[in-house]
DOSE-546296 format. One record per residue (C-alpha): residue number from 1; z, x, y. Coordinates in nm, 4 decimals. Example, Ala and Ser with C-alpha at 12.3 -4.5 7.8 and 13.67 -1.06 7.14 Angstrom:
residues 2
rec n 1&z 0.7800&x 1.2300&y -0.4500
rec n 2&z 0.7140&x 1.3670&y -0.1060
END
This chain:
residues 79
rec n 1&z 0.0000&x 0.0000&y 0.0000
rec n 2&z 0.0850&x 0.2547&y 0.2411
rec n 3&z -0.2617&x 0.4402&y 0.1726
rec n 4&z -0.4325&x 0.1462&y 0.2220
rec n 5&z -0.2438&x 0.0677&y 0.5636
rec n 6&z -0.2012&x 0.3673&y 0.7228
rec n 7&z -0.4500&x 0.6200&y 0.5185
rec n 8&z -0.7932&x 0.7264&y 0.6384
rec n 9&z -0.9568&x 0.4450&y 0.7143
rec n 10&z -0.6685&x 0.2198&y 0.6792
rec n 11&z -0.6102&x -0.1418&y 0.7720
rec n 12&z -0.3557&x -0.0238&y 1.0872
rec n 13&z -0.6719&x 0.1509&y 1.2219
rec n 14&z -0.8735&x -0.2250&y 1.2629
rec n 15&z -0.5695&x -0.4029&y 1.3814
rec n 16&z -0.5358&x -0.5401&y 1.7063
rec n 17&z -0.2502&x -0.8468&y 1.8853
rec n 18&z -0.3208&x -1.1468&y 1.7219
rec n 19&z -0.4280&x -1.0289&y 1.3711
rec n 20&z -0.1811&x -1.1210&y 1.0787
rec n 21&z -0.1357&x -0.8703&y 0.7879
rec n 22&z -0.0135&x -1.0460&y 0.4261
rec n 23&z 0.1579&x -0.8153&y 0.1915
rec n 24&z 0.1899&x -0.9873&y -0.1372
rec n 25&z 0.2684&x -0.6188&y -0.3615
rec n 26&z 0.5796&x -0.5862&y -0.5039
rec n 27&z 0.7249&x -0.2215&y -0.3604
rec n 28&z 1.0524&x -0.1319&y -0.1991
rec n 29&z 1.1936&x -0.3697&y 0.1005
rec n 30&z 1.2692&x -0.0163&y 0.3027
rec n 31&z 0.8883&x 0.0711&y 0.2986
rec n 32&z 0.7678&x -0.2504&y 0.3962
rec n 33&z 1.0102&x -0.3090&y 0.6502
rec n 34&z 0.9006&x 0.0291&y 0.8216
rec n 35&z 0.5174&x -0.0941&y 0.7298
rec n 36&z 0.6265&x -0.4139&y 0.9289
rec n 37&z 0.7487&x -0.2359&y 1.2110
rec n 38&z 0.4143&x -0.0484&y 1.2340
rec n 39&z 0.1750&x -0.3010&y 1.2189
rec n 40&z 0.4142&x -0.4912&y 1.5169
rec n 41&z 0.3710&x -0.2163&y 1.7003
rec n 42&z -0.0104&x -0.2933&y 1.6886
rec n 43&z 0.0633&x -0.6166&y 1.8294
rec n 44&z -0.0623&x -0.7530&y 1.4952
rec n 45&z 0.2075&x -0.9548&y 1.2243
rec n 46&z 0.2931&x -0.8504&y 0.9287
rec n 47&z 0.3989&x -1.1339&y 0.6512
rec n 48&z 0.5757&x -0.9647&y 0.2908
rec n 49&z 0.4990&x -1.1931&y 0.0564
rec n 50&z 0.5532&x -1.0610&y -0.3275
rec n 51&z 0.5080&x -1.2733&y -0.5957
rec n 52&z 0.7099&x -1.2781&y -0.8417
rec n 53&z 0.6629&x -1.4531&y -1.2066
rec n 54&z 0.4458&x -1.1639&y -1.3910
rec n 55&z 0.1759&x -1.2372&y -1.6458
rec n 56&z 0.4032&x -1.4796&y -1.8081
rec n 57&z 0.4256&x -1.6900&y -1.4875
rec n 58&z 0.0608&x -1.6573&y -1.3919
rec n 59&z -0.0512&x -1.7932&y -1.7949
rec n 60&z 0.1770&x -2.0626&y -1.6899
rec n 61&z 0.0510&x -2.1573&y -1.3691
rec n 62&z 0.4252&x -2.0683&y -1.2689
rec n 63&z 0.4564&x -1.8043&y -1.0399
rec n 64&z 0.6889&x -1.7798&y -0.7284
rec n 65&z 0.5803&x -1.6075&y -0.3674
rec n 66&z 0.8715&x -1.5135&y -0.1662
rec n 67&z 0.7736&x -1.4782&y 0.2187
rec n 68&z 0.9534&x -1.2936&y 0.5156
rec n 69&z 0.8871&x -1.2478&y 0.8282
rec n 70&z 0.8863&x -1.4294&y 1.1701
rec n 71&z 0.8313&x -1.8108&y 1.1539
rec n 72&z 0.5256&x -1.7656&y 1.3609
rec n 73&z 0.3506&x -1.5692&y 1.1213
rec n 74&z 0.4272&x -1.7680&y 0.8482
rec n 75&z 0.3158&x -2.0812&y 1.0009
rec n 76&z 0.0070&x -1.8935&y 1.0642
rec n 77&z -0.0383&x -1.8078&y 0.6986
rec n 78&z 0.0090&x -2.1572&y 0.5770
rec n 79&z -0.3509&x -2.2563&y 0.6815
END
């Protein structure tokens, strides 16, 4: 995730205020809060949003997707 963010060519690079950036891998809360706090300070969003539920879950038409962030964001996302 961070390579594709903030690596040669990454996402951060294209971002500008007003774009949203979705998350939805499962990696440690302490990197993606500091990825959060980067893409802010593009004036973009950023939205973590793992899902949770494995193959098991997806078979099953059961998986879960937990979502922080600011409300504004997420309301965004819902679309």
């Amino acid at each position: 995730v961070k390579d594709v963010l903030f690596g040669e060519n990454g996402v951060v690079f294209g971002l500008k205020p007003g774009k949203l950036v979705i998350d939805m891998s499962s990696i440690s809360p302490i990197e993606t809060k500091e990825f959060a706090k980067r893409v802010r300070e593009t004036g973009s969003e950023y939205i973590d949003a793992p899902v949770s539920g494995g193959e098991v879950g997806a078979k099953n038409a059961t998986l879960s997707i937990m979502a922080g962030g600011e409300q504004s964001a997420f309301d965004r996302a819902l679309p």
